[in-house]
N, C-alpha and C positions, 0 to 999 in steps of 0.2 A: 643932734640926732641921738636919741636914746634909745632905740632900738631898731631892730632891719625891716626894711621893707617888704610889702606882701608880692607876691606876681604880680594880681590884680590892681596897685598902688603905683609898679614899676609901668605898666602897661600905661595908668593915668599919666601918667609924670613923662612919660614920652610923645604920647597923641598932644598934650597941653606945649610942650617943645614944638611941635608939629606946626600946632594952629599957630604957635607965636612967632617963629622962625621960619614962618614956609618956605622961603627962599634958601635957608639952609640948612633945614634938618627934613629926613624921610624917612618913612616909616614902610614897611614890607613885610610880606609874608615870605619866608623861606623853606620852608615844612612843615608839616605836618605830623608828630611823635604817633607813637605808635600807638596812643587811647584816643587819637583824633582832634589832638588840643594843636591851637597853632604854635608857632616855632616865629619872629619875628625879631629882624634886627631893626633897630635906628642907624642911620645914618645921619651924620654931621659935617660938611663940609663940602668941599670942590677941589682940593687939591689932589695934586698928579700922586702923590705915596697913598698908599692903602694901609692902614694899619686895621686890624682886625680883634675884636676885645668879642670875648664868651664869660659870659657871666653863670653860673648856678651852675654847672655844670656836675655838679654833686649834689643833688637837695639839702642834704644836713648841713650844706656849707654856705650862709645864709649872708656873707659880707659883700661880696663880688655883685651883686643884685645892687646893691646902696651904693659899689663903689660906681659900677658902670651909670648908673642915673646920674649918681654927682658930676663924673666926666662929660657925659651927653651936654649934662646943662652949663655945667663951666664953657664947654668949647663953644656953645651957641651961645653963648653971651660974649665972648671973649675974654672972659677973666682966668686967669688961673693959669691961663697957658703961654707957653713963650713962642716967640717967634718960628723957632722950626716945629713947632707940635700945633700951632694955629691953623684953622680952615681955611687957608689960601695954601698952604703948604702941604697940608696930613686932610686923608678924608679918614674917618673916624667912623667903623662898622661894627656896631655894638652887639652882639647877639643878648636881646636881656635878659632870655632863661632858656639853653640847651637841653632841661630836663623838667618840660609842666608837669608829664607826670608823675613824675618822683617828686614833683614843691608839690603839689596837690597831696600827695600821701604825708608830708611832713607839716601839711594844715596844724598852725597853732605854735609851731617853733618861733616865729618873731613874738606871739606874747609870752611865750615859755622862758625867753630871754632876755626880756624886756625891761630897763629900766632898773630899780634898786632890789626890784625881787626874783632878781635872777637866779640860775642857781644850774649850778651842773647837772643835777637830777631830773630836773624840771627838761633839761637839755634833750637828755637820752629817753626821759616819754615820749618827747615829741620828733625824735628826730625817725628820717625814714632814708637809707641806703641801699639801694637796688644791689641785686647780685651782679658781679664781673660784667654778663653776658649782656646786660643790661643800661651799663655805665654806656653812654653817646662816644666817648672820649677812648672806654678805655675796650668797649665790643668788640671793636676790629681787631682788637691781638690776640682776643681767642675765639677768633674767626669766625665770628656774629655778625651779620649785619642789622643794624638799627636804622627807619628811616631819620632818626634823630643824626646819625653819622653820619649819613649820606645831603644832608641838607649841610652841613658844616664841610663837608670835605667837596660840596657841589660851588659854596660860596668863597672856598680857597681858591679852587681850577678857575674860580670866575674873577676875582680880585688879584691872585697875588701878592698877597699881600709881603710887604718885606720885614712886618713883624705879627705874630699873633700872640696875645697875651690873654692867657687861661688865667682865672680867678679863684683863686682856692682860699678855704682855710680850714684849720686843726683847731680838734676844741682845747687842746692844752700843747703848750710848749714854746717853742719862739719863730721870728719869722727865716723865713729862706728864699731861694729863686732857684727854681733846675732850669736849666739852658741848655736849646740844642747847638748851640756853638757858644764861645767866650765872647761878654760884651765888656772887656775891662773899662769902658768908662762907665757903666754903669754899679761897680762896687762902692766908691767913693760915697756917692751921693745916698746910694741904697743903705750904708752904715750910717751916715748923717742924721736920715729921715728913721730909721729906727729906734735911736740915741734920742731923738726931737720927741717921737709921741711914746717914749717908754715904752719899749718891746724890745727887748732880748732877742739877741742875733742867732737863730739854732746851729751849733756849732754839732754835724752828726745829728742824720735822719735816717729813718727806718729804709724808706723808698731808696735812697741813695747813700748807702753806706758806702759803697764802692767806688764811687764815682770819684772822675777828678774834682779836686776842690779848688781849685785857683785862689780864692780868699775867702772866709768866713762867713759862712750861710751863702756863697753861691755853690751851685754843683754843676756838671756838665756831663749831659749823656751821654756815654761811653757809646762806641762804634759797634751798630751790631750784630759782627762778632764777638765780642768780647762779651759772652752770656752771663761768664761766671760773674761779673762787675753788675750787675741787676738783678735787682729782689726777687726769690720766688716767685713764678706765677708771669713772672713779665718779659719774658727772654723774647718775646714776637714784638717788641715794644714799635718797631719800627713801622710797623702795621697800624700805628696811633693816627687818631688826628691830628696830635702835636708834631709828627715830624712831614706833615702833609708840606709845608710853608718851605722849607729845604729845597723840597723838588724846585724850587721858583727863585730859591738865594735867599728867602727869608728866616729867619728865627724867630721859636716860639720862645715865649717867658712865662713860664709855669709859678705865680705869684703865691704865696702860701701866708696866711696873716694868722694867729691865733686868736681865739674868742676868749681863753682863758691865759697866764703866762708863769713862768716859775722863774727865777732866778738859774735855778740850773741848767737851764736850757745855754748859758753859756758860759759853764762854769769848765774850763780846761783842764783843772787839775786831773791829776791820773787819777779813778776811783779804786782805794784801797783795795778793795775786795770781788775785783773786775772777774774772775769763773766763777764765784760763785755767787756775785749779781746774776750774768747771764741765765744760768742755772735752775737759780728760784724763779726768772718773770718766766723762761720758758714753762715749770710747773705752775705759775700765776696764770698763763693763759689757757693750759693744758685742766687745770681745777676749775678756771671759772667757768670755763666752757661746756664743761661735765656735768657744773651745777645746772646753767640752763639747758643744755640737752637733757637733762633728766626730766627735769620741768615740763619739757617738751614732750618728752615720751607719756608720761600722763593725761596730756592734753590733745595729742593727734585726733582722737575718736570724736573732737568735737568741735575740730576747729577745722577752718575750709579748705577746701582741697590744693594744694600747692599751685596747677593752673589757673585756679579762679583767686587766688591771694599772694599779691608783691610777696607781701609779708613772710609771709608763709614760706615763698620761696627763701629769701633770705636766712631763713632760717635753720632750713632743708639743710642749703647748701653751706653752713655754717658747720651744722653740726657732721657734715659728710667730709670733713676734712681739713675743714680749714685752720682751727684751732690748731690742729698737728703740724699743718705746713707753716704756720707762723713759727709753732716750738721746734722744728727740724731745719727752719732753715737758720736758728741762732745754733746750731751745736757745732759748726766750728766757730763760732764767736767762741763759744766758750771753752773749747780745744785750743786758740792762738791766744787767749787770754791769760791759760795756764804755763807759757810758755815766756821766757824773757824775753823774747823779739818777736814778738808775735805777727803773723802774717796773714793776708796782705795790707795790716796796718801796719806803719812805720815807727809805731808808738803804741803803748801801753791806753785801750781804751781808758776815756776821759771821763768825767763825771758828766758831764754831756751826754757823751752817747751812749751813757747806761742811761739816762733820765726819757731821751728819746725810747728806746728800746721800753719802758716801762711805760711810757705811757699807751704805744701799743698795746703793750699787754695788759691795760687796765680796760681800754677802751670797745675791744674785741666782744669780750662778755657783756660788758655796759652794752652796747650796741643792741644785741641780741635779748636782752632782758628788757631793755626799751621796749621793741620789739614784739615779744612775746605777751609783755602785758598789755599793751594795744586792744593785742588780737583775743586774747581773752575777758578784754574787759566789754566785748559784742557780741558774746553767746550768754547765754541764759542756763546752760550748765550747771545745778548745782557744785559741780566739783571742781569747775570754776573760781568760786567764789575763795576755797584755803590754794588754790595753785597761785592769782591773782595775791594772797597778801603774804603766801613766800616770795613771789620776787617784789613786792613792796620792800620787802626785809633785805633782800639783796640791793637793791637799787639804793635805796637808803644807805646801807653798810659801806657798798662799795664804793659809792659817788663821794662819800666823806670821808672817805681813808684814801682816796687819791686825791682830793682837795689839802687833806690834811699833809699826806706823807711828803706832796713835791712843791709843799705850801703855795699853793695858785691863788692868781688875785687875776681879778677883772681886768680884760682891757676894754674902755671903753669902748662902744661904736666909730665913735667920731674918730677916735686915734686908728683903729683899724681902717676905715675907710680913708684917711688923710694919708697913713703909710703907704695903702696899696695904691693908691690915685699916684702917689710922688714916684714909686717905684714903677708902674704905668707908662709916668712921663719921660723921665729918666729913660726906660729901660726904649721908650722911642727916641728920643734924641739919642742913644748910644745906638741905637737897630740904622738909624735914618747916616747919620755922619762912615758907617760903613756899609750902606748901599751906593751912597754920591760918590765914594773917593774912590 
């Protein structure tokens, strides 16, 4: 597998299951997103457990699509799975894309990332990231409703499932799992299978800095009350689809695989100069962001109106604040970092988790300049044309000074799809063995 699969590819690759397996795999409409695109799971199997898999549920995060097909058709064939994760045991409810119309706006990211000429840059033209209110996943906690949520939290109430596992991945850094409870037999094997396809375990994430850590790259959602322990922006978290599966005794597994990876991503030592790392990515995210709002501000008068353009909004809602609440919510990182016992780490940040914290801060702007040259490269605007080859100039710059700075190397396709599939199965056999007992 050399590169990810389209919607439209994933949609084949399931009806083709369908006709071959009709006795045990099915296919259904579940909703309907809010541009009118349908919403459709696979199912696979007959057994009494329900395990519930959502694939895309981020557009720009293009693994989770290749991974849930590979699972569909392993289980209907029998290969690949063990005896408690087999269709006599586990029915297997795939959702293959939570977000058509957010993959529909990121048209061209599978060949953007395709194969020997991939490229980080090539990444952030093509990639497309709805605002908060927008996210199927992440709407409900700032109290949006999506018919895209409402079809995912209609097919929870309706299965129960005792595990649901969200697909995600990061364009840069190493893999992880948040957990809404602890699955300790799933660490084990989750280390194994990372070690196996070469990806760096992320020791320290942006999203969950706070969180309990039980072992390395697992985390666990703090209860909540406990606000101050969740990122900016997310303190209603419990309003998610993720913690819908709870109500029913089930646990989600928020699966994260990287597209690109760095060595640092688990590298423990203390990083020397931990306030004033913090420090400089908060002014890294606070400058680049200023660079494309400027960009921005010349281009308004000609580009489409934030209701008739995703984009657009994304943008808006970028430059209205968001850059500051990423740099405001690190300032006490960089307060307890200037401190010998720094607090509420128990330790001296790591070069890890200054490496996580910077990739945020590289990828914010990237994001946004993605973005922005999209939308200007569809007007006919003479002035257009020098706004369009300044952020050529940025995208370029910036894309290879974080390639270069946290020296990132490719992970395959194949290695990310094999990771998340093992941790998939893993993380059901650990969900399934404490539903039974």
């Amino acid at each position: 597998m050399r590169r990810y699969p389209t919607v439209a590819e994933v949609d084949d690759s399931a009806r083709q299951l369908v006709s071959r397996f009709s006795g045990t795999c099915r296919l259904r409409r579940i909703g309907t997103s809010s541009g009118g695109r349908p919403i459709t799971m696979l199912t696979v199997g007959h057994g009494p457990h329900h395990v519930l898999v959502v694939a895309r549920p981020h557009p720009d995060e293009p693994v989770g699509a290749a991974t849930a097909i590979t699972l569909a058709a392993r289980a209907a064939h029998g290969v690949g799975v063990s005896p408690a994760t087999g269709s006599t045991t586990v029915t297997w409810n795939i959702v293959l894309c939570l977000d058509p119309d957010g993959a529909a706006l990121s048209q061209g990211l599978e060949e953007a990332t395709a194969g020997d000429g991939h490229t980080l840059e090539g990444y952030y033209r093509s990639a497309y990231r709805p605002v908060a209110a927008e996210q199927p996943e992440w709407a409900p906690i700032v109290s949006h409703q999506l018919p895209e949520s409402q079809a995912l939290f209609d097919v929870i109430d309706e299965l129960r499932p005792f595990l649901q596992c969200s697909l995600h991945s990061v364009e840069a850094g190493g893999t992880w799992v948040q957990l809404t409870r602890e699955l300790p037999e799933l660490t084990a094997p989750f280390h194994t299978s990372a070690a196996k396809h070469g990806i760096p375990v992320q020791h320290g994430t942006f999203d969950a800095l706070y969180w309990e850590n039980p072992s390395p790259g697992v985390y666990i959602l703090p209860p909540p009350e406990l606000t101050g322990r969740l990122a900016a922006g997310s303190e209603n978290i419990g309003r998610s689809t993720w913690c819908a599966p709870p109500r029913y005794g089930g646990v989600t597994a928020i699966i994260e695989v990287p597209l690109w990876t760095t060595d640092m991503a688990d590298d423990l030592a203390a990083h020397p100069n931990r306030a004033a790392a913090v420090r400089d990515l908060s002014a890294r995210v606070l400058d680049g962001g200023r660079q494309v709002t400027a960009i921005l501000d010349k281009a308004r008068a000609f580009l489409p109106r934030p209701e008739d353009s995703p984009r657009r909004r994304v943008l808006e809602w970028m430059a209205d604040g968001l850059y500051d609440l990423v740099a405001e919510s690190w300032q006490p990182l960089a307060a307890d970092a200037s401190h010998p016992h720094p607090h509420p780490h128990p330790h001296p940040l790591t070069t890890a988790q200054i490496c996580a914290l910077d990739i945020v801060a590289r990828r914010q702007p990237l994001r946004a300049a993605g973005l922005l040259h999209h939308l200007l490269k569809s007007t006919t605007a003479p002035a257009a044309v020098g706004l369009r080859d300044d952020l050529d100039e940025l995208l370029t710059a910036w894309s290879t000074d974080f390639r270069r700075s946290l020296r990132l190397r490719r992970v395959p396709v194949h290695n990310q799809v094999e990771h998340q599939l093992s941790t998939v199965l893993t993380a059901t056999e650990a969900a399934l063995n404490t539903a039974t007992t």
